[in-house]
N, C-alpha and C positions, 0 to 999 in steps of 0.2 A: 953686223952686230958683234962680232969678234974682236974689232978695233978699237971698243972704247968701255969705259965702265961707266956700267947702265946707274947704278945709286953714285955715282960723280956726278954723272948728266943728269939726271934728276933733281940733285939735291943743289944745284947750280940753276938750271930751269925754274922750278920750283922758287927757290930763291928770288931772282929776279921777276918772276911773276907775283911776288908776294902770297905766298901759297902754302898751307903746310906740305910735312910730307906726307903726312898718312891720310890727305885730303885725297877723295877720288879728282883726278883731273880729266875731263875730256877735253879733246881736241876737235872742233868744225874745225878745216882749214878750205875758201872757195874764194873765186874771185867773186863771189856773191853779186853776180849779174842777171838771175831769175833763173841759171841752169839750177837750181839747188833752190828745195822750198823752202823759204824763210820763216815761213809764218806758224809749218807745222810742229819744229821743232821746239821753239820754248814755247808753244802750248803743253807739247809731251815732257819739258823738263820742266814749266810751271808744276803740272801735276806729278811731278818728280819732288819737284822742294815742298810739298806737303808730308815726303815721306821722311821715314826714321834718318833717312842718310841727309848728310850734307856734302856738297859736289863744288864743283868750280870751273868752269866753260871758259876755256880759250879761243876766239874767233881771231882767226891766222888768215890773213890775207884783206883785198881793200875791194874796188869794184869801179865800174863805169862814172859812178859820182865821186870819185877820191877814195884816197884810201883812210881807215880809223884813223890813222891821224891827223889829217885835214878837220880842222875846225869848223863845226857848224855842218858836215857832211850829212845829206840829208839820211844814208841808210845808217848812218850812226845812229840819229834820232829813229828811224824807226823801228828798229833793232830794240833799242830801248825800252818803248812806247810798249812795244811787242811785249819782251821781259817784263815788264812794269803792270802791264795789261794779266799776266799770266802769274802773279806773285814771286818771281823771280829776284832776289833782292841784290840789287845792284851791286854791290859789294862780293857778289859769286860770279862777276860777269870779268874780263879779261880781253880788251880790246889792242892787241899787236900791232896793227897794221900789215903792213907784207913784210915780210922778213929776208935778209940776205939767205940763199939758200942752205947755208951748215946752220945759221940758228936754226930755222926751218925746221930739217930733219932732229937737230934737238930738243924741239919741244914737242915734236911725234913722241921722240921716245922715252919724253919726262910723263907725258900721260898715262892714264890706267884704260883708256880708249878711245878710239879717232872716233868719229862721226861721219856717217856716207850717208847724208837723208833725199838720194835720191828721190822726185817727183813721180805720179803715176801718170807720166805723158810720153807722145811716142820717143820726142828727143832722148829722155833720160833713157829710157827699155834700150836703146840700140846703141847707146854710146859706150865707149871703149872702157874697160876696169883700170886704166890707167891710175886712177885715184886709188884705188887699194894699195896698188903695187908698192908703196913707198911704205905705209906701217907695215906690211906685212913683211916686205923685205928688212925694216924693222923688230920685227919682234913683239909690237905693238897688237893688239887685240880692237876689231873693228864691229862697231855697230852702225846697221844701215838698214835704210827701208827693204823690202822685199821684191825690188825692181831687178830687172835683165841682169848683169853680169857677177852683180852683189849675191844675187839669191841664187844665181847657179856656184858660184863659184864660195861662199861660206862653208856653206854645209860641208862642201866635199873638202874643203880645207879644215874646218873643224877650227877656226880663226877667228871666231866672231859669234854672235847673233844678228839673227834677221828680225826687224820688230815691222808689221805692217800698217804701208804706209798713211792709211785711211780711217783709225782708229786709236787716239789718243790713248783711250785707258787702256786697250792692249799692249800698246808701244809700250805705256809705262811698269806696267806686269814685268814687262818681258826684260825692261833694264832694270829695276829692284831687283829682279832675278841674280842679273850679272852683277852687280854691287856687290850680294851676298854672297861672292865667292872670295876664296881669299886667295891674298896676291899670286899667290904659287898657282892656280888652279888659272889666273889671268896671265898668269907667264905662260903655263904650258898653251893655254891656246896662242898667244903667239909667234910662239915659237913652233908652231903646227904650219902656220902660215909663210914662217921661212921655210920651213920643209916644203912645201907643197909648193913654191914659185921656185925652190932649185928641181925640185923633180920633172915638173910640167913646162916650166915657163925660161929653162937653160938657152942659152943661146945654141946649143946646139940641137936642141927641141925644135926652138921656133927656126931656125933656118932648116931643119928637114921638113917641118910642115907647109913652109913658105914652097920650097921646091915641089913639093908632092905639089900642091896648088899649081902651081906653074906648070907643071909638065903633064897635069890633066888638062890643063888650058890651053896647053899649046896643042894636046890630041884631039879635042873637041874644035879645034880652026883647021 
């Protein structure tokens, strides 16, 4: 995050997504294959766009049936349907497709924050935080359901909110919440979460943890 200027990128992002700037933008970015629950989300941002704020959702990335840009793809349509079904008005919806990966990380970091709506199933609980790593190493501020690596790893990062995963009107509490901070207050938490992947997550971290692993593995054979 040192390399580039965050309101260049932005207002560039922004731009091309036809976007204000002082629009809050979120970012879902999933290969939207069923690891990631599709259906809970724009329920919880339906009952988002009845609130005082207005928002703007970028869905980054395609899936097993094509990617958004494929015509006629059927999780286009029910993505949609979804939106449509939930009061969502189509005009706050933003369909990418997959992105070369420097767009990618640029439109992490035109956002005001990603989205991690991990499922409550065993898949999602034991799967790796790989998905965080990129906002946070960004500077980017993360909301996510309160599943295994998300809900350990927020809190002590101080990066995000956790909104839970089986309760729309809580979820939605919980992001009016974050809206109403302002940007400075969205910059410091993400910038909490750069701090906390160089501290914990260095490569000089993870290769003394990997060896400790290793050389008690090799005591116990």
């Amino acid at each position: 995050p040192y390399t580039y200027d965050r309101d260049r990128v932005r207002e560039k992002v922004r731009k091309r997504l036809g976007i204000g700037q002082n629009e809050i933008l979120f970012v879902w970015a999933s290969y939207f294959a069923g690891e990631e629950d599709t259906s809970y989300m724009p329920t919880v941002l339906g009952q988002l766009a009845k609130s005082r704020f207005e928002f703007h959702l970028a869905l980054v990335g395609g899936g097993p049936q094509g990617s958004y840009k494929t015509p006629g793809a059927p999780l286009v349509k029910d993505i949609l349907i979804m939106a449509d079904k939930a009061g969502i008005p189509h005009k706050w919806i933003t369909m990418t497709g997959r992105l070369p990966f420097y767009d990618y990380l640029e439109t992490l970091i035109a956002a005001d924050a990603v989205l991690v709506p991990l499922r409550n199933h065993p898949f999602d609980i034991c799967k790796s935080p790989g998905k965080l790593f990129y906002p946070m190493a960004l500077e980017v501020p993360i909301i996510a359901t309160e599943i295994g690596e998300a809900a350990y790893i927020l809190p002590r990062a101080g990066c995000g909110i956790l909104i839970p995963p089986d309760n729309p009107e809580k979820a939605t509490e919980e992001i009016v919440s974050f809206m109403s901070f302002p940007q400075s207050k969205r910059y410091q938490m993400g910038a909490a979460g750069r701090r906390y992947l160089e501290l914990h997550h260095n490569a000089k971290t993870v290769a003394e943890r990997l060896a400790s692993l290793f050389k008690k593995s090799l005591k116990n054979n």
